[in-house]
C-alpha positions in Angstrom: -2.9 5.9 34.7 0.0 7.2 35.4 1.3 10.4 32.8 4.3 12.2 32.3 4.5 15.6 32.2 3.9 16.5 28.6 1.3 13.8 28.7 -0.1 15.6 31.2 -0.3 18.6 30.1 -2.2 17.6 26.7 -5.1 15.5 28.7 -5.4 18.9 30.7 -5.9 21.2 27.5 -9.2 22.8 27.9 -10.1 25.1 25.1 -9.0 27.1 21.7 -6.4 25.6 19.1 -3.6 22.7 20.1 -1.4 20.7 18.3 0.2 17.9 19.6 2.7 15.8 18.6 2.8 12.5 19.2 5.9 10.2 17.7 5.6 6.3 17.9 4.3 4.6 20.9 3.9 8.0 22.6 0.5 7.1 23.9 -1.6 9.0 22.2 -4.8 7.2 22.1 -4.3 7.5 25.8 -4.2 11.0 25.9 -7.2 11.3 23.5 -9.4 9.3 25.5 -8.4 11.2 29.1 -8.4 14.6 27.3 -12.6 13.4 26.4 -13.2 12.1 29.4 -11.9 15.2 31.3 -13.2 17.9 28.9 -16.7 16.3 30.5 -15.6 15.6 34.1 -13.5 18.3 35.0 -14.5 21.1 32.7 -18.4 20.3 32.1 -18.9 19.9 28.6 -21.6 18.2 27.5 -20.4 14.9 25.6 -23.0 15.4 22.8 -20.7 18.3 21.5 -17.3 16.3 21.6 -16.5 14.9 18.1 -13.3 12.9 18.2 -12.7 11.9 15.1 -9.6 9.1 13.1 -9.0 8.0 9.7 -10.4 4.2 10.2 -13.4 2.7 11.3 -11.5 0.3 13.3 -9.7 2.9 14.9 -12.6 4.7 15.6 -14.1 1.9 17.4 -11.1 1.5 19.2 -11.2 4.9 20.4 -14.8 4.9 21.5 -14.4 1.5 23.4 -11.2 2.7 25.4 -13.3 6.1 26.7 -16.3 3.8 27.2 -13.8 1.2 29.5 -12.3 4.8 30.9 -15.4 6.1 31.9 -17.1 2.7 32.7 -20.2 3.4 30.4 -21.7 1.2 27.8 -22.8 4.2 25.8 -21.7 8.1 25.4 -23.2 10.4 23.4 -19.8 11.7 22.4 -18.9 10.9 18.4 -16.1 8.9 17.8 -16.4 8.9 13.7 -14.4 9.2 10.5 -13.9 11.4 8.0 -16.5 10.2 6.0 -18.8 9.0 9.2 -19.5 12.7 10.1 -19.7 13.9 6.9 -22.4 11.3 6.1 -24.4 11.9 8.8 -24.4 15.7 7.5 -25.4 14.7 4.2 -28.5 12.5 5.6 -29.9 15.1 7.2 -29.2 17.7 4.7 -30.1 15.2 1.3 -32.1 12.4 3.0 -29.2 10.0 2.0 -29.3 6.2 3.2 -26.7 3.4 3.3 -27.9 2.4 -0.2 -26.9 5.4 -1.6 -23.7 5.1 -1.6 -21.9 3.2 -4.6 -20.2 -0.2 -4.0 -17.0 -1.2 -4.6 -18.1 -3.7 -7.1 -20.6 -1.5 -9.1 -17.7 1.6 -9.3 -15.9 -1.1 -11.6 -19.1 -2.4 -13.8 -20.0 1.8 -14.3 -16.2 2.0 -15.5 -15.5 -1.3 -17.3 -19.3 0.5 -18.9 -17.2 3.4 -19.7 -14.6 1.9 -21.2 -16.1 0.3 -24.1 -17.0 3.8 -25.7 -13.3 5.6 -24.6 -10.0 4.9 -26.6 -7.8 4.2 -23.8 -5.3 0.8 -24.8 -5.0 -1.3 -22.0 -3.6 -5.0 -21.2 -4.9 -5.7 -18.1 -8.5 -4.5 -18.0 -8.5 -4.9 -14.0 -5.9 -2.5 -13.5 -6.7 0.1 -15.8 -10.3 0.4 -13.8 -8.5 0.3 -10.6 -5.9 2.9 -12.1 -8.7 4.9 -13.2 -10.6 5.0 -9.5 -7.5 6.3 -7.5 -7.2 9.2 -10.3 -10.9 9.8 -9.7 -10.7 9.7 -6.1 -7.5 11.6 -6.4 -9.2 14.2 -8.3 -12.0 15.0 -6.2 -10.2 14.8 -3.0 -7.7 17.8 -4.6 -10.9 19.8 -4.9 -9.8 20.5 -8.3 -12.2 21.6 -11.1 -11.9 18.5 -13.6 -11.5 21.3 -16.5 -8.0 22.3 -14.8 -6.6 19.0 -13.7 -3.9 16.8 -15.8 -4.2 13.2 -15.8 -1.0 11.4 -15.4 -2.2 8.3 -16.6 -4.5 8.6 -19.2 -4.6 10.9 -22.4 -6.1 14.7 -21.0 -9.6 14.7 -22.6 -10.1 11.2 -22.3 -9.4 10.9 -18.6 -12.1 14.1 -17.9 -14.5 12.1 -20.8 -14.6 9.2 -18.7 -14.2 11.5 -15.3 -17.7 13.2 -16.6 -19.5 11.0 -17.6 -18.9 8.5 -14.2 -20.6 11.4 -12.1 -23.3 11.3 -14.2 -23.9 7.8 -14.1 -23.4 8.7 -10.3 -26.3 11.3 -10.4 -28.4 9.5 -12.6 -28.4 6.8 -9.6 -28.8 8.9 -7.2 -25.9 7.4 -5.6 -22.5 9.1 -4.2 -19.0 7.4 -3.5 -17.0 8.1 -0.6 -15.2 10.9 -1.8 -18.2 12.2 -2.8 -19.2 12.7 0.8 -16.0 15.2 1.2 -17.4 17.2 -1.9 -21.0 17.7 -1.0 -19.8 18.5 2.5 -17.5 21.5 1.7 -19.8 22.6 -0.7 -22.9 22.3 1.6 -20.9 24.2 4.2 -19.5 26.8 2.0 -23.2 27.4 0.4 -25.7 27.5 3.5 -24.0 29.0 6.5 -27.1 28.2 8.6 -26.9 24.7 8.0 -22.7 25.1 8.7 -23.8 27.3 12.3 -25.8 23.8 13.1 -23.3 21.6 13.1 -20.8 24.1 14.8 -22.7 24.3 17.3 -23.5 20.6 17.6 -19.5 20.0 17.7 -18.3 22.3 20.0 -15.0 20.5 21.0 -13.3 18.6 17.8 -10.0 16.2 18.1 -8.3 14.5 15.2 -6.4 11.1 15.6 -3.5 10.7 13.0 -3.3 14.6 11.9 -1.0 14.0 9.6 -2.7 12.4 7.4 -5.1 15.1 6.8 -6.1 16.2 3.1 -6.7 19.4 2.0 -10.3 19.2 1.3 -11.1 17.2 5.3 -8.8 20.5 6.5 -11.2 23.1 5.0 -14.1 21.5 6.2 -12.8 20.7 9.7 -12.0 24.2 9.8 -15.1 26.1 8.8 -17.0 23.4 12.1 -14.6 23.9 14.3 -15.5 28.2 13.9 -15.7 30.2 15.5 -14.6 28.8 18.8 -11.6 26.9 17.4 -11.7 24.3 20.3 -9.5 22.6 18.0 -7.1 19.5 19.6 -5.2 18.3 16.7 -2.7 15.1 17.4 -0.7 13.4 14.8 3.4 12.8 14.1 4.9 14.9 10.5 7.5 12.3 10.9 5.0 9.8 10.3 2.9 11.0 7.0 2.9 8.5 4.5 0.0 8.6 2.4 0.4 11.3 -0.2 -0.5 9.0 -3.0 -3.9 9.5 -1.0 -3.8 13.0 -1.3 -2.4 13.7 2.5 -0.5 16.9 2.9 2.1 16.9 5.7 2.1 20.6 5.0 -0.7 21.2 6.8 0.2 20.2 10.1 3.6 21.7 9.7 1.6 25.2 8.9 -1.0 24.4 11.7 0.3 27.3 13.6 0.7 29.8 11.4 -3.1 29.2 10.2 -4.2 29.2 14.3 -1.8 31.9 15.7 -3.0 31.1 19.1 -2.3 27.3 19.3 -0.4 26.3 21.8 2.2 23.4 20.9 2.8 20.0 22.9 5.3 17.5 22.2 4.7 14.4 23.5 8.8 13.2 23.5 8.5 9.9 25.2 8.8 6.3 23.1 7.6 3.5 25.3 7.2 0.6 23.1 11.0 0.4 21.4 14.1 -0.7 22.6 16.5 2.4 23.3 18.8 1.2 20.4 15.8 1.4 17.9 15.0 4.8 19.1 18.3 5.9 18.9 18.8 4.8 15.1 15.5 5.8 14.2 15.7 9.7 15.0 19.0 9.9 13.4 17.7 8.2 10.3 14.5 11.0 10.5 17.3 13.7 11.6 18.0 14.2 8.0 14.7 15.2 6.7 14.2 18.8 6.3 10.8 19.5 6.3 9.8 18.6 9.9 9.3 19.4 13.4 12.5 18.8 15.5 12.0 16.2 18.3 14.3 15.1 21.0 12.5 12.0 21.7 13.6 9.6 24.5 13.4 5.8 25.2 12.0 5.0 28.1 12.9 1.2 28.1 17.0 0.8 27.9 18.9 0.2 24.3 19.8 -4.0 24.8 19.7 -5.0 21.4 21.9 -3.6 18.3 19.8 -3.0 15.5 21.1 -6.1 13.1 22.4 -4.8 9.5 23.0 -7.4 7.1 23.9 -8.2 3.0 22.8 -10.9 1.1 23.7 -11.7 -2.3 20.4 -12.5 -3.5 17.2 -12.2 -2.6 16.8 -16.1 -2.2 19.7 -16.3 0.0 18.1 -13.1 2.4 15.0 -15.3 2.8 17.3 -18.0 4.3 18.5 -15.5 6.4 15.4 -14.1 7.8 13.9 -17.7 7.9 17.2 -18.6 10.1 16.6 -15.3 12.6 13.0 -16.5 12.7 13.3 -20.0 14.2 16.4 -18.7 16.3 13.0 -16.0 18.0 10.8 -19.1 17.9 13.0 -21.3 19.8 13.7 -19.2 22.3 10.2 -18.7 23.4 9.1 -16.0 20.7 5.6 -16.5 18.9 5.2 -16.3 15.1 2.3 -14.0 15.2 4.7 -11.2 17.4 7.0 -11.2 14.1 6.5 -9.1 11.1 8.3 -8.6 7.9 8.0 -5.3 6.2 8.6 -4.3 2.1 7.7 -1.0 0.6 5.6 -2.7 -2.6 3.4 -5.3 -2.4 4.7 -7.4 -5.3 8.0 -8.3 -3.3 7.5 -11.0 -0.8 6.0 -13.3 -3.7 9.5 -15.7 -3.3 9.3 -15.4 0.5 5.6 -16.6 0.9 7.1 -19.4 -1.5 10.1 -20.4 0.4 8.1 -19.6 4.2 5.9 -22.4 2.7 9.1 -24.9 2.4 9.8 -24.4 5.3 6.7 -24.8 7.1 6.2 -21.5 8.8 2.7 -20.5 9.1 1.9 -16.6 7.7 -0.6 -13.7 6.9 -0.4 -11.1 5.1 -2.3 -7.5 5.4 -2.2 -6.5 1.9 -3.8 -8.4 -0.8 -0.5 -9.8 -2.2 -0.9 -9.7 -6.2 -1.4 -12.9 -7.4 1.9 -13.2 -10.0 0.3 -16.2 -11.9 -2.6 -13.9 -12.9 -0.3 -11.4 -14.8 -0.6 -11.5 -18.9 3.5 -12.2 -18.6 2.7 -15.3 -16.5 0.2 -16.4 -18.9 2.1 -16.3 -21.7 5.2 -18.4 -19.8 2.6 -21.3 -18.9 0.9 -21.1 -22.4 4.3 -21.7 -23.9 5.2 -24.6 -21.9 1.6 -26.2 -21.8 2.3 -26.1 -25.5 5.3 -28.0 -24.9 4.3 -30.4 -22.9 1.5 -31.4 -25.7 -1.7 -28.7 -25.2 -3.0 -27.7 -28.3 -5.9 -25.7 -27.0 -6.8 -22.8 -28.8 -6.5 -20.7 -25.8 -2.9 -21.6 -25.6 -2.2 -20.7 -29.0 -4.1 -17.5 -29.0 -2.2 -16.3 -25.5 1.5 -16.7 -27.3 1.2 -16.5 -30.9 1.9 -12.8 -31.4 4.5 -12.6 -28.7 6.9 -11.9 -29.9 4.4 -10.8 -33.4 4.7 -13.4 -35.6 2.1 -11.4 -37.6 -0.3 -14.2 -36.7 -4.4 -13.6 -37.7 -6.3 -15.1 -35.5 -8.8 -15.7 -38.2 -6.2 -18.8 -38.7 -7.1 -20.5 -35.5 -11.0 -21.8 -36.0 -11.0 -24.9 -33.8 -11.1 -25.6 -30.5 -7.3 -27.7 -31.1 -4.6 -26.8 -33.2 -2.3 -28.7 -35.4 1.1 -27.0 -36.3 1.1 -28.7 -39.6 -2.6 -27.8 -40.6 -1.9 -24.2 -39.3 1.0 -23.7 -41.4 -0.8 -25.6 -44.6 -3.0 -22.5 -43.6 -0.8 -19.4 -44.9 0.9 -22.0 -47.1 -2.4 -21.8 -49.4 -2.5 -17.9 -48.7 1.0 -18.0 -50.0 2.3 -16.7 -47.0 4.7 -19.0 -46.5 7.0 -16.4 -44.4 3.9 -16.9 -42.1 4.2 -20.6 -42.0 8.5 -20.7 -41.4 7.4 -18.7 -38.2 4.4 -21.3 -37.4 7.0 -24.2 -37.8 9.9 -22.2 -36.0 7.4 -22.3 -32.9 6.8 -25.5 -33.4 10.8 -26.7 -33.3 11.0 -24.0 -30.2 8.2 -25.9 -28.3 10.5 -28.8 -29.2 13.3 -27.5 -27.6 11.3 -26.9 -24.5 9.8 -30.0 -23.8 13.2 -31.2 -22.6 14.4 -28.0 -20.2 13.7 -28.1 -16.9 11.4 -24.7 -16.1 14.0 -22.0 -15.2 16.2 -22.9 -18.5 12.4 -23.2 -20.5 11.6 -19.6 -19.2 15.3 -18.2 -20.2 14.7 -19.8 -23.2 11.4 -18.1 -24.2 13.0 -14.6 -23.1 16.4 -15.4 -24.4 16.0 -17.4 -27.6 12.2 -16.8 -28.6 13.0 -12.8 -27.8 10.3 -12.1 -25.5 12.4 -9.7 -23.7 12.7 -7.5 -26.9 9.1 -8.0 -27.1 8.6 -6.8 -23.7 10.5 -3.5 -24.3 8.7 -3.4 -27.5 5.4 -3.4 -26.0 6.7 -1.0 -23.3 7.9 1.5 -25.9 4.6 1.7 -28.0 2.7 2.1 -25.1 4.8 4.3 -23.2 5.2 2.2 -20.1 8.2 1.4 -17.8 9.7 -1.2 -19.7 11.7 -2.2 -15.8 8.0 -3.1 -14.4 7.7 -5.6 -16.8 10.7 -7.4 -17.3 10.8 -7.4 -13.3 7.4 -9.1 -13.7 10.2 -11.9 -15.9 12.5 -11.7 -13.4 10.7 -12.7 -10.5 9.0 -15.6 -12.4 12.0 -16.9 -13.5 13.0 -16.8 -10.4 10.2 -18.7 -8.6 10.6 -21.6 -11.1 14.6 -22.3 -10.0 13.5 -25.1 -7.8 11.7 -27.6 -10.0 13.1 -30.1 -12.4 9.7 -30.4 -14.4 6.7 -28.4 -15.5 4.4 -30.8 -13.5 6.7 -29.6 -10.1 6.2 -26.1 -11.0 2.5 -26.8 -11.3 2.2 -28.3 -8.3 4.0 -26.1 -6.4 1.8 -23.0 -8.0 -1.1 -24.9 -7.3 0.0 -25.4 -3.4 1.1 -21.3 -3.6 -2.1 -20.1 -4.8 -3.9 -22.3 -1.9 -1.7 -20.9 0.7 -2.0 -17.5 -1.1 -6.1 -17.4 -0.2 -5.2 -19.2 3.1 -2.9 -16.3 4.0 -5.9 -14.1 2.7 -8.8 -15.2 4.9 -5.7 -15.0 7.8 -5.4 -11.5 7.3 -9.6 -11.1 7.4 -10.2 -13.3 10.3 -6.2 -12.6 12.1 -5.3 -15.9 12.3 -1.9 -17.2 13.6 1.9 -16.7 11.6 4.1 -14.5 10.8 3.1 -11.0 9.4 4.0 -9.5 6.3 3.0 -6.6 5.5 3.7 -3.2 3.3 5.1 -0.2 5.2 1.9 1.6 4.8 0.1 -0.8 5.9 2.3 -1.2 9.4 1.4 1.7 10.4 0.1 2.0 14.1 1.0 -1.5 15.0 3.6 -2.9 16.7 5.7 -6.2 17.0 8.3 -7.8 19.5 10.7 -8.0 16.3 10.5 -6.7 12.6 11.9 -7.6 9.5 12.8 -5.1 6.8 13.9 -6.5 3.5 15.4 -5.2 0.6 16.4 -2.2 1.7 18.2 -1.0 -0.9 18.3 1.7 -4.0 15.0 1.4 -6.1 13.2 -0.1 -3.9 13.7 2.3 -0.4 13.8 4.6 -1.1 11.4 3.7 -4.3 13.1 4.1 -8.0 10.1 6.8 -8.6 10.8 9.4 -5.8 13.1 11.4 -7.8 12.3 15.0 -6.1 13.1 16.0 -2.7 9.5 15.9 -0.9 8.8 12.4 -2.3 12.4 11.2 -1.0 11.8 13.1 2.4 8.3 10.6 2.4 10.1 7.4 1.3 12.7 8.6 4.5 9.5 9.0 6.7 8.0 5.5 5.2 11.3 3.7 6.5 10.8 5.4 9.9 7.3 4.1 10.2 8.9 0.5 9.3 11.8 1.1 11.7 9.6 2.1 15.0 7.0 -0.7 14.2 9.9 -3.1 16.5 9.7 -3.3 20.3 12.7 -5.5 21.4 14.8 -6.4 17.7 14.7 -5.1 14.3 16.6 -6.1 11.6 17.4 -4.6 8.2 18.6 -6.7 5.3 20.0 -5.4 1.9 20.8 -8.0 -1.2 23.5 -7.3 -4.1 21.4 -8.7 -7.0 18.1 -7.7 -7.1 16.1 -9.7 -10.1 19.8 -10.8 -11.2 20.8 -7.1 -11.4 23.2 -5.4 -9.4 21.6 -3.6 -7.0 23.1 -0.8 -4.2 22.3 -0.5 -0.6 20.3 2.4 0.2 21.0 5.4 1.3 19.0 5.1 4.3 21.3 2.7 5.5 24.4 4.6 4.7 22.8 7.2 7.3 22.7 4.6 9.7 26.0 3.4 9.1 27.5 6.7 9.5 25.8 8.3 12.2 24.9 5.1 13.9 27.3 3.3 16.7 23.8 1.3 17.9 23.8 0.1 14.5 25.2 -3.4 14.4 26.7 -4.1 10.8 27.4 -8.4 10.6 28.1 -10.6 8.7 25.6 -12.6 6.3 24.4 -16.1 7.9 23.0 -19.0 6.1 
């Protein structure tokens, strides 16, 4: 293989500290795997004390099977490992742990849904309040903060450490760990028995790291007390590309690398060869404006051919149109549907798309688990409402809607398995509670008045002249929520149902979206043909000939919750990663209403639009 100079120069790095850094499609696998393979060949190191190590088990395996291909082995006793590989394999030998001692996914949730019965923490959704509850955990203990000095930011103080507690136990009770458990033990293993640390520092005398910037705090401390006190320490990663505080990631630490190994020696590896000139062009000067970097001149090596394609849409709707238009223009010039990828910052956002990619017959799959909108409480309560309507008179249904908006319904009222409006209201009629029973036989005329709307009018209705939207903000209010996630919940569900002239067509159209939904599901497990679609975190370290991002605008990228400047500077980064994902056409598309409210380009594209003559600004098509 044929390298260039800074290339070069990395693969040849023989010993102490050494950052590199390594912007998209730099090739830095390639330089990982050479700089192995010569540490062994040309220096004579003994592969047993390499330990390369990346942030995903795929990737790992990726890594290994490219130095075994290199080197024209089937087997090396070199590591290639994650994080939480090594640090198991310390653990085993240190505790005696095995594979079955470490928690599953599904038994975290029964120990917490356990938990939950005997905490008072007010929840809707039961699901997400466990899952909600998890990341904090895992947050927590990948901080390596004491639980006696950390805040929760989702849960009431001494609750949150209650349930916090009283999980480890369970955990220790088990004998089981999770997997940021195997982070914990390990620090403190290290920090408490230096002979055992001396071990494993001499067992890994040479130690790279894949995707640096994604580094934590607590995987830093440890990595540096093994790499002592030899420090043959070949860090590679991109600050530009850091994404993943949520996860507890701290660009910070790369950016300080130097100062904490005096002696490193610094290579930048300035070369993009997978994107179009154009998109490198745009890219850096979008980048350009975060402060808290390394500056990088980094140069295209194929030539700018295509403009990077700006456009507005009114809606939403009218931008899926649009991309579904760009995407049989690729297709019928030669282009495959699985070398196309449409990116969004949050999951919940290409729930219309899949919908109208379905009408249109183009295959997908996603590589997120898209929420599944028709399982939300707000959904529910829409279909409860019309099922009513349209003559159910299930107790479930009745139970679902009754209070919402509060109608200061018991549900002591509702014994049998069907309900009759007249017998229910004959019910607080006898209790003389007849203010109870005008509200029972107001529902009724309301159900009335749906049974003759088409859905979108029925669904306006309910939020309009039923009031759910004041009980949504009501809700919000008493339990401190974001009253804007909610209603946008409303919004998009109204939205979905514009098509269909009758509750049966919306039915059978959900029906028909759910199965495509799991389709799209087992695609993304088993990487089946279609279009991708995908969250910008989840893009990361792929590639494809063209990319789609949508909704680019204010609220949504950057997101409505970065409000200071590091979290803007990652939502900048985040958009970067989304841009550099394109190889040959990328195309960035902004709508005016966004869940029928105004909504402003974003700044990221003003940048662009300023700074950027590459930057092709056109017209909306249809």
């Amino acid at each position: 293989m044929q390298f260039n100079e800074a290339q070069q120069e990395a693969v040849d790095f023989y010993q102490g500290p050494c950052l590199t850094l390594a912007g998209p499609g730099s090739g830095k696998t390639a330089v990982i795997t050479h700089r192995t393979k010569n540490l062994i060949e040309k220096y004579g190191v003994s592969p047993s004390e390499i330990l390369v190590v990346t942030f995903t088990k795929a990737a790992a395996m990726e890594m290994k099977e490219r130095f075994l291909s290199l080197t024209n082995q089937t087997s090396t006793t070199a590591t290639f490992g994650t994080f939480h590989a090594v640090f198991f394999t310390v653990l085993k030998y240190a505790y005696h742990y095995r594979a079955e001692n470490i928690i599953r996914d599904e038994q975290k949730v029964v120990f917490i849904r356990n938990l939950l019965r005997h905490f008072p923490i007010d929840y809707e959704d039961e699901n997400e309040c466990i899952q909600t509850l998890l990341s904090e955990i895992s947050g927590v203990k990948n901080s390596n903060i004491p639980i006696e000095h950390y805040y929760s930011s989702n849960f009431p103080e001494h609750t949150f450490r209650d349930v916090f507690m009283n999980y480890q136990k369970m955990l220790q009770k088990n004998r089981l760990i999770d997997f940021d458990d195997m982070l914990v033990y390990t620090y403190e293993l290290f920090s408490q028995r230096k002979d055992i640390l001396a071990l494993w520092q001499k067992k890994f005398r040479y130690i790279l790291i894949d995707e640096f910037q994604d580094i934590n705090g607590l995987q830093y401390e440890i990595i540096r007390m093994l790499a002592a006190p030899e420090n043959n320490l070949f860090v590679v990663g991109d600050d530009d590309q850091s994404i993943y505080r949520f996860r507890q990631a701290r660009p910070e630490i790369m950016l300080n690398f130097e100062k904490d190994y005096a002696d490193a020696k610094r290579i930048v590896l300035n070369y993009n060869y997978r994107s179009d000139g154009n998109i490198v062009a745009a890219a850096g000067r979008l980048i350009a404006h975060n402060t808290g970097r390394f500056a990088k001149d980094i140069k295209a090596f194929h030539p700018a051919k295509e403009a990077v394609v700006c456009k507005t849409y009114r809606t939403q709707r009218e931008e899926n149109l649009g991309l579904i238009h760009a995407l049989k223009e690729y297709t019928a010039a030669g282009g495959d549907w699985s070398d196309a990828a449409v990116l969004f910052r949050t999951n919940t956002q290409p729930r219309l798309l899949m919908q109208q990619l379905m009408e249109y017959n183009i295959p997908f799959r996603t590589r997120d688990n898209i929420p599944n909108i028709y399982e939300h409480w707000i959904a529910k309560d829409m279909e409860s409402y019309l099922r009513i309507a349209h003559g159910s008179r299930r107790r479930a249904d009745f139970l679902q809607i009754m209070n919402r908006p509060n109608r200061y319904i018991g549900r002591d009222s509702l014994e049998e398995d069907t309900v009759a409006f007249d017998v229910w209201a004959d019910y607080y009629d006898k209790m003389e509670q007849s203010w109870i029973a005008r509200r029972i036989d107001r529902l009724y005329h309301d159900c009335k008045m749906l049974a003759g709307m088409k859905p979108f009018a029925a669904v306006n209705y309910i939020r309009k002249g039923i009031g759910y939207d004041d009980y949504i903000k009501e809700y919000a209010d008493q339990r401190g929520m974001n009253e804007e996630e909610l209603l946008d919940i409303l919004e998009q569900l109204t939205d979905m149902t514009k098509e269909f002239d009758s509750f049966d067509d919306w039915q059978e159209q959900k029906e028909k979206y759910l199965k495509e939904l799991q389709r799209a599901m087992e695609k993304q497990r088993t990487k089946g043909e279609g279009v991708v679609l995908s969250t910008l975190h989840s893009s990361k370290g792929l590639e494809y000939d063209v990319v789609f991002l949508i909704d680019v605008n204010e609220k949504i990228m950057p997101y409505k919750k970065a409000v200071l400047d590091a979290d803007l500077e990652e939502e900048r980064r985040m958009f970067y990663v989304g841009m550099t994902r394109a190889k040959k056409q990328l195309y960035l598309f902004s709508v005016e209403l966004l869940n029928n409210h105004s909504a402003e380009p974003s700044r990221f594209l003003k940048e662009l639009r300023v700074i950027g003559q590459n930057v092709l600004m056109a017209n909306p098509i249809l």
